[in-house]
Each structure stands twice: as structure tokens, then as C-alpha cells.
C-alpha positions as CSV (number, residue, x, y, z in Angstrom):
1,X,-1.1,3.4,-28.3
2,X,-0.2,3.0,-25.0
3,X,1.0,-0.5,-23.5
4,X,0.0,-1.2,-20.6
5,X,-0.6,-4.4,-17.7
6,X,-2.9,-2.8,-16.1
7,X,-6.6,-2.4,-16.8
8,X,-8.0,1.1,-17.6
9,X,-11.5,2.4,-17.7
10,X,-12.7,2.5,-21.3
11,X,-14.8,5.9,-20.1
12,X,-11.4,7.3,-19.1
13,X,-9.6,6.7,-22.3
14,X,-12.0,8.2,-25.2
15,X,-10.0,8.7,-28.5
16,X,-6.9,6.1,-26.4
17,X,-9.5,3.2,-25.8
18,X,-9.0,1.3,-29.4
19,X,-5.1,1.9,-28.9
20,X,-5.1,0.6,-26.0
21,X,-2.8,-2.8,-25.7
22,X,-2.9,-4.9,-22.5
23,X,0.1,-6.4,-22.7
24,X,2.2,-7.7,-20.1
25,X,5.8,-5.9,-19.6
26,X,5.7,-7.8,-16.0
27,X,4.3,-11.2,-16.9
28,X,5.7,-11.4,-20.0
29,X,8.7,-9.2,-20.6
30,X,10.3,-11.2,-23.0
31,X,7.3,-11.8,-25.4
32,X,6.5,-7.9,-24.6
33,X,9.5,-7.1,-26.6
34,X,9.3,-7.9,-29.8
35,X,6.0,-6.1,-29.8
36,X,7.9,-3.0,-28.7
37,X,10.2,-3.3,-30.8
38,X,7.9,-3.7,-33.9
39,X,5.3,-0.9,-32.7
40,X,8.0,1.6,-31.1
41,X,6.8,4.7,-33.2
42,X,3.2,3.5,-32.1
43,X,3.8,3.6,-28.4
44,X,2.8,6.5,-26.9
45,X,3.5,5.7,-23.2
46,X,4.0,2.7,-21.4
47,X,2.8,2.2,-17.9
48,X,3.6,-1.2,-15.9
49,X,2.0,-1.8,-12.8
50,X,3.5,-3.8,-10.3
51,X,6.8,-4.4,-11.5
52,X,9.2,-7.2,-11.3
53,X,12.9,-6.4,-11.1
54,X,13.3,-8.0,-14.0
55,X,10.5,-6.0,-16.4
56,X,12.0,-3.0,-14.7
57,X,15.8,-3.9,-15.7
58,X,14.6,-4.8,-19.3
59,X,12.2,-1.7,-19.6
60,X,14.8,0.6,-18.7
61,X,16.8,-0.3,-21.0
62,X,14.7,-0.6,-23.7
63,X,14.0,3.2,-22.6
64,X,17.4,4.0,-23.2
65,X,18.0,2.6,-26.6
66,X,15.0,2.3,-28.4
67,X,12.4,4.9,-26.3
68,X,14.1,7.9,-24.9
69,X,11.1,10.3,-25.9
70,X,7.9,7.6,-25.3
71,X,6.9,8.4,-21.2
72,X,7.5,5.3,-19.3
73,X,5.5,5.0,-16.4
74,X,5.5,2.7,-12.8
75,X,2.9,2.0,-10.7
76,X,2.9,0.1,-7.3
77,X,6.1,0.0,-7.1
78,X,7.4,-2.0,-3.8
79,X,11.1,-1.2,-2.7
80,X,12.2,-2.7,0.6
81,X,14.3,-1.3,2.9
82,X,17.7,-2.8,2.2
83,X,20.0,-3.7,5.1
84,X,23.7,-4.7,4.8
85,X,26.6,-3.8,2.8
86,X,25.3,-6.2,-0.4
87,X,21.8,-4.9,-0.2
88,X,22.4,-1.0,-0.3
89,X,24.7,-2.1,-3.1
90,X,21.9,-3.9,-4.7
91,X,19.8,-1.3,-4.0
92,X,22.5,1.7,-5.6
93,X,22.1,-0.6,-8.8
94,X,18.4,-1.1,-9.2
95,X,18.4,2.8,-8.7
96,X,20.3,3.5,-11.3
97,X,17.4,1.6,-14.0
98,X,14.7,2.8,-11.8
99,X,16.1,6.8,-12.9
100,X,15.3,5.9,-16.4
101,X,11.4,6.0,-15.8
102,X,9.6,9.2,-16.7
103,X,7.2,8.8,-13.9
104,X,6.7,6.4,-11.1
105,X,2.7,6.3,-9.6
106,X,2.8,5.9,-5.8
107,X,0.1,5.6,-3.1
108,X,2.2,7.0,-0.5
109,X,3.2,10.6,-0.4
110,X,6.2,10.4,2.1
111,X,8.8,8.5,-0.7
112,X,11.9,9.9,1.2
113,X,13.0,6.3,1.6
114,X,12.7,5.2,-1.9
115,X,14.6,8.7,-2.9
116,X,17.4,7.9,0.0
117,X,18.2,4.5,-0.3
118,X,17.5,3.8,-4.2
119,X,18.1,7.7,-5.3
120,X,15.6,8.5,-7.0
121,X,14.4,12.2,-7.8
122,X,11.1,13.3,-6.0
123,X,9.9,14.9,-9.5
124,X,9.3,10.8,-10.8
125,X,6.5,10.9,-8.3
126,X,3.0,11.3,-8.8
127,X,0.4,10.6,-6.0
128,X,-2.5,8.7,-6.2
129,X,-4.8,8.2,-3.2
130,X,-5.1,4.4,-2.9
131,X,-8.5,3.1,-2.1
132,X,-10.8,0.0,0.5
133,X,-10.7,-2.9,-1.3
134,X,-14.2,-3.4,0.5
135,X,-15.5,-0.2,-1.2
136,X,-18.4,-2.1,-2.8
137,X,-18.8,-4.5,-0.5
138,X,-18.7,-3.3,3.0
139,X,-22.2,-2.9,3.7
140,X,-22.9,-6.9,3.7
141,X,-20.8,-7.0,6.8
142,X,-22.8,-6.7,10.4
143,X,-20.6,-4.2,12.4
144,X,-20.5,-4.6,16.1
145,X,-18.8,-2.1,19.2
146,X,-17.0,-5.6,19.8
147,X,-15.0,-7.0,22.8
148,X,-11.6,-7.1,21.2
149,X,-9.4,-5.1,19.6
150,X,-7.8,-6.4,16.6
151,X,-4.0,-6.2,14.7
152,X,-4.4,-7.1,11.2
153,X,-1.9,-8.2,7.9
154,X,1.6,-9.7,7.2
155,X,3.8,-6.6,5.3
156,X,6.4,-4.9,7.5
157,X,4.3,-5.7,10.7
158,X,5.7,-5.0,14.0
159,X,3.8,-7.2,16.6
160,X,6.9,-7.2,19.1
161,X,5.3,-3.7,19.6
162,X,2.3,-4.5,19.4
163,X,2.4,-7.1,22.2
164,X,4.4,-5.0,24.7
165,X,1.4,-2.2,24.3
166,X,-1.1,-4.9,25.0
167,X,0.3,-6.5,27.8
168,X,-1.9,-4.6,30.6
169,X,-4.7,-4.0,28.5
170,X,-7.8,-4.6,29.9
171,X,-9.7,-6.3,26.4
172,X,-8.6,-9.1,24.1
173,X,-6.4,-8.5,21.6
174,X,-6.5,-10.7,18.4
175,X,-3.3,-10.9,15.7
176,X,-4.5,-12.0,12.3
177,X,-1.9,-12.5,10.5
178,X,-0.7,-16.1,8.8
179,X,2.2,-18.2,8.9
180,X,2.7,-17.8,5.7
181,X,2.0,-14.4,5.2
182,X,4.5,-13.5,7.9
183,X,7.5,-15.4,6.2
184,X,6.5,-14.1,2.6
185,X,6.0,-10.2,4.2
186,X,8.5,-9.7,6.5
187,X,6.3,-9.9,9.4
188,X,7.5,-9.8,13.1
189,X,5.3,-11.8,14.6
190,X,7.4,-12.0,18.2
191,X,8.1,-14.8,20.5
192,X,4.5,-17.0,20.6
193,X,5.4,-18.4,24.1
194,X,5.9,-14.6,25.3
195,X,2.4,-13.6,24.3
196,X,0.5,-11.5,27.2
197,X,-2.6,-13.8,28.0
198,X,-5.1,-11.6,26.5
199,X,-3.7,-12.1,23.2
200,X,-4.4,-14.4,20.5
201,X,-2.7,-14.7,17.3
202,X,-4.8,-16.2,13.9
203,X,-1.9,-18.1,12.1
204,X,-3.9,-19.8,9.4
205,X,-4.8,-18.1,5.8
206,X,-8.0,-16.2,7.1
207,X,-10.5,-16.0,3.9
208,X,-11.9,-12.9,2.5
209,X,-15.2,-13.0,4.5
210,X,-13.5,-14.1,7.8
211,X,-11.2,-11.1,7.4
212,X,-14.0,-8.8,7.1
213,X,-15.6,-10.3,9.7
214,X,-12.9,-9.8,12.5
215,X,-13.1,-5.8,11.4
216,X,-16.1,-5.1,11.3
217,X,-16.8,-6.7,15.1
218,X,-13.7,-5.6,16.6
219,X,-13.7,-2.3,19.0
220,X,-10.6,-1.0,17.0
221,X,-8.3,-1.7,14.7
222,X,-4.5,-1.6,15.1
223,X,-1.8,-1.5,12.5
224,X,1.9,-1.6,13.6
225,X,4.2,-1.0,11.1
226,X,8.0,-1.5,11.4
227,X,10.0,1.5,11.8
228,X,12.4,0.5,8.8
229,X,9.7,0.4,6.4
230,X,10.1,2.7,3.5
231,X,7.2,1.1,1.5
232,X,3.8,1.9,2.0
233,X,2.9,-1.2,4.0
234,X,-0.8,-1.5,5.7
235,X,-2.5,1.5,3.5
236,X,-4.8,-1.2,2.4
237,X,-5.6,-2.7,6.0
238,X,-6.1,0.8,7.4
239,X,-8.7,1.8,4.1
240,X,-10.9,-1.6,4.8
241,X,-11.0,-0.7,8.5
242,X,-11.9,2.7,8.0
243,X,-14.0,1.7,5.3
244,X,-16.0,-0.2,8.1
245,X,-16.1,2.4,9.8
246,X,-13.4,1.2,12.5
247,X,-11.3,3.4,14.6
248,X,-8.1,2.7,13.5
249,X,-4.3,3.6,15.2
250,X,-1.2,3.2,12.5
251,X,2.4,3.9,12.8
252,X,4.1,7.2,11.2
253,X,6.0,6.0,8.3
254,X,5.4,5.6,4.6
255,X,1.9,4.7,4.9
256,X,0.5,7.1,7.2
257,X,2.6,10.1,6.8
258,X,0.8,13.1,4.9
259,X,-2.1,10.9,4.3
260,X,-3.8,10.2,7.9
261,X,-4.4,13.3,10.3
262,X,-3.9,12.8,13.3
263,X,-6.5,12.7,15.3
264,X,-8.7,13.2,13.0
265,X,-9.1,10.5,10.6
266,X,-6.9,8.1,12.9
267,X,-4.4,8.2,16.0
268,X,-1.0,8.0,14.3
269,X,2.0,7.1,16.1
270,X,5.4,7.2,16.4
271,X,6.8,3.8,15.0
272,X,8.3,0.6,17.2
273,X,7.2,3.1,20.2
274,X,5.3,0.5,22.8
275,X,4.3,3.3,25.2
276,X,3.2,5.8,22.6
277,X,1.0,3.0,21.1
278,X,0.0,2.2,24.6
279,X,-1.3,5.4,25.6
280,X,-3.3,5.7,22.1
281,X,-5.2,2.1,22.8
282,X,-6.1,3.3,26.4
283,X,-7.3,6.8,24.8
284,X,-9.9,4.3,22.9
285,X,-10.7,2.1,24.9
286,X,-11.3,4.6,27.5
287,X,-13.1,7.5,25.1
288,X,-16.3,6.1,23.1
289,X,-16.9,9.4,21.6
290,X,-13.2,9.5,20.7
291,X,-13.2,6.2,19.4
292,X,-16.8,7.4,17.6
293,X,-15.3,10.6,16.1
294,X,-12.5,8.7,14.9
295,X,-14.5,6.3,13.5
296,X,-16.9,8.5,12.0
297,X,-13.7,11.0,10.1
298,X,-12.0,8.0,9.1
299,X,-15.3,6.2,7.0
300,X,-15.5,9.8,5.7
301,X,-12.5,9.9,4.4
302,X,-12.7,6.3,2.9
303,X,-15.4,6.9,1.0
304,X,-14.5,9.9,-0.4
305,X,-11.6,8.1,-2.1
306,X,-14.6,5.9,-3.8
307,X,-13.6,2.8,-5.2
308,X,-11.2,0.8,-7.9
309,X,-12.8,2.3,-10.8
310,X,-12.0,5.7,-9.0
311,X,-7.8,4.5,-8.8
312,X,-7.9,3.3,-12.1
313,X,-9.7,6.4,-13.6
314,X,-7.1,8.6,-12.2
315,X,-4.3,6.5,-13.5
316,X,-5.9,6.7,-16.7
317,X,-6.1,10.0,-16.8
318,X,-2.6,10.8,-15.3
319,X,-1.2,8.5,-18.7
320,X,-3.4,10.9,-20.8
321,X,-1.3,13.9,-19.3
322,X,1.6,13.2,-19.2
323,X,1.2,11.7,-23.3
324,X,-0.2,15.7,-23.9
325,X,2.6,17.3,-22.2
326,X,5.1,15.6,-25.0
327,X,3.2,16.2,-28.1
């Protein structure tokens, strides 16, 4: 049996499917336990996706008392960066739980923060390639070679940057990201009355569609990610825009690092570097068979990763493993 939150293909799980429970260790950690409790010889691995602090801090200890040979397993798990005294503190302590699990799922390779400022061990890492959310549903959008370049999405963004790179551009820029997204994210969003004129920022909830939309009929896309960022912030931003088979610059970090080349299948740059980001949006602007090749690598690349099915495939057959490797 293998408890689980997260939805797994039944043509990934043969002889597992009928064990499978879809419980709900995050959702519901306190109805989850009794179940464990009554059905802890059944378990065979548990795997929570998304995790609260909370389903993590009763999991692991669970783990210890009651589970110390059933693989315990993590999956998107988002650690900030802490700052201050009482954060690293905070952050030494949810370490500590976080050490407990087996193996920890992550669709970022470079995980040095997470192993600096929460210590945990590289082996608890297995990488999955993330994948476009828009897979399946790209081809309903009308691309355009637009008249704008475009900054998209809320978590860890540096637009400060952004804006300073911008400021003698010759093309519009457009910032879609939302009030609301950029106080629940952690978004810099920078001084509105300090905005270049060729900038405009969308601060309302853009819908699915409208998102899409300001993609797929941009020139490029642009995700600047904050040089503090240890999570892998704007993978998903960068898939759908590659996915549309947009030219798209990032910031080194978490999400780019060992995953985008250079380049190749986007410009990567240094982080909260203005000048460096400059230079890459003038090489694009000013190279349409850059800008093409770019485009052309990057849609490459996102459709080799496939779809959702694809992730959760692999997932499922990552469980399988590791359940083998203890038998």
C-alpha cells in the first residue's frame, strides 16, 4: 500500500494500483493518522506532495516512532530563503524533521540552498524534470512576433531589475504580475511611480486564457528571479513560454541552474545583474535568428519533457523503486 496525496497513473502502478490510498497527509494530517497507525505494517511508502510544515513535523515523527523502515517520500517541497537571526533558527529546526525523510522529489537540480540553510544531505534528492502546464493546450493559442516584451509571475520576482534593464529599451515592456500575487509570493514589484515609460505593469488576477495570451504575442519572455532565492521559483513560467515557443531570458539560480543551457535553450543570466540582463534583451531584440534559435531549442526541449501524466508517471515509478530497493 502506499499512501499518498498525490494522484498517480493507474498504468504506472500495475500490481500497486488496488493498494493505492489517496489519502491526505497535508490536508488532513490529523485524520491521516489513525489510518497510519492502524495500517502501519501495510504501508509500504508514503509520498506527500506539497507539504505543509505541519504534515511534515507530524510525518517525521511518525517516521521515527512508528515507521523507521517504510520510505517516506516529499515532493514539491518549497523552502524559502530565511533571513534574520529567528529565521535561520527556524530554519535549523525544520531541518532537523526534514532529515527524517527517505527521499525528497525536486524539480530543481541546484538544491545547494535547501542543503545550506536547512542541512539537508544531497543523497535525499531525486530529480524530476518539471513540465508546461500548457502542454496540452498550447496549440489553441495564436502566436504572434509581437511588439512587446513581456515579465511574467509573482514568486521570488525581481522587477527592481527588471525595470533598470528596460529603461532605454526601445519596445514596450509589460509586468504581469498581480497585487495579490506579489504580497502572497514575495514579489518585488519596485517603486510604480519610478517605472521607465515604456513599461506597464498588469496588477489585476490575469485569467488562465489572458495569461496565455500575453505569451504567446509577446517578442520574448523575461523571468527575473531574486538572487536570494533558493527555491525553484519561475520553472513553470519559463516551461509555458518555451512551450509557446517564446524566447525566454531567466536568472541563474535554483530554477535555471543545470536545467537551461545557455544559449541554447534560453539566455541565462547572472541574478539582480541590470546590465547583464540588459545586454541579453538587446541581443534579442536586435538578433531575430537569435531570438528564432532560441525559440526554436527551447519548444524542443519543452516538449520533450511531455506533459503531467509524463511527471506523474515518473513519480510513480520513482515510489516503485525505491519500495524494491527495501524488500
Amino acid at each position: 500500500m502506499i499512501l499518498t496525496n498525490f494522484a498517480l497513473p493507474d498504468c504506472a502502478m500495475s500490481e500497486w494500483r488496488q493498494g493505492l490510498v489517496i489519502g491526505s497527509p497535508n490536508r488532513q494530517p490529523l485524520k491521516t493518522c489513525p489510518f497510519i497507525l492502524r495500517n502501519r505494517r501495510k504501508i509500504e511508502a508514503i509520498l506527500n506532495a506539497n507539504p505543509s510544515i505541519f504534515s511534515v513535523l507530524l510525518l517525521a515523527t511518525f517516521k521515527y516512532i512508528f515507521l523507521r523502515n517504510t520510505p517516506t517520500v516529499l515532493f514539491d517541497l518549497i523552502l524559502k530563503n530565511p533571513v534574520g537571526i529567528t529565521e535561520n533558527i527556524i530554519a535549523k529546526f525544520k531541518g532537523i524533521f526534514l532529515r527524517k525523510f527517505d527521499h525528497i522529489i525536486a524539480i530543481h537540480k541546484d538544491t545547494s540552498g535547501y542543503e545550506k540553510k536547512y542541512g539537508l544531505e544531497p543523497r535525499q534528492f531525486i530529480y524530476i524534470p518539471f513540465k508546461a502546464n500548457n502542454f496540452d493546450t498550447a496549440n489553441e493559442s495564436t502566436i504572434i512576433d509581437g511588439d512587446y516584451l513581456v515579465a511574467l509571475g509573482a514568486s521570488q520576482r525581481d522587477y527592481p531589475t527588471f525595470l533598470k534593464a528596460v529603461k532605454d529599451i526601445n519596445l514596450k515592456s509589460i509586468i504581469v504580475c498581480s497585487n495579490a500575487g506579489a504580497i502572497a509570493n514575495n514579489a518585488n514589484v519596485g517603486d510604480v511611480s519610478q517605472y521607465p515609460a515604456n513599461t506597464t505593469r498588469i496588477t489585476h488576477h490575469v485569467p488562465t486564457d489572458e495569461w496565455y495570451r500575453w505569451i504567446a504575442q509577446s517578442k520574448f519572455v523575461v523571468v527575473p528571479i531574486k538572487d536570494c532565492a533558493i527555491q525553484p521559483a519561475g520553472i513553470s513560467v519559463y516551461l509555458e513560454s518555451i512551450r509557446l515557443r517564446k524566447a525566454t531570458i531567466v536568472s541563474a539560480g535554483a530554477s535555471a541552474n543545470g536545467i537551461l543551457e545557455h544559449g541554447k535553450t534560453a539566455l541565462v543570466v547572472p541574478a539582480a545583474d541590470s546590465a547583464a540582463l540588459h545586454s541579453a534583451i538587446k541581443q534579442l531584440i536586435d538578433d531575430p535568428e537569435l531570438r528564432q534559435q532560441i525559440a526554436t531549442n527551447g519548444y524542443a526541449y519543452a516538449m520533450h519533457l511531455r506533459n503531467d501524466q509524463r511527471l506523474r508517471k515518473d513519480i510513480a515509478e520513482t515510489i516503485i523503486k525505491i519500495i524494491e530497493t527495501r524488500r
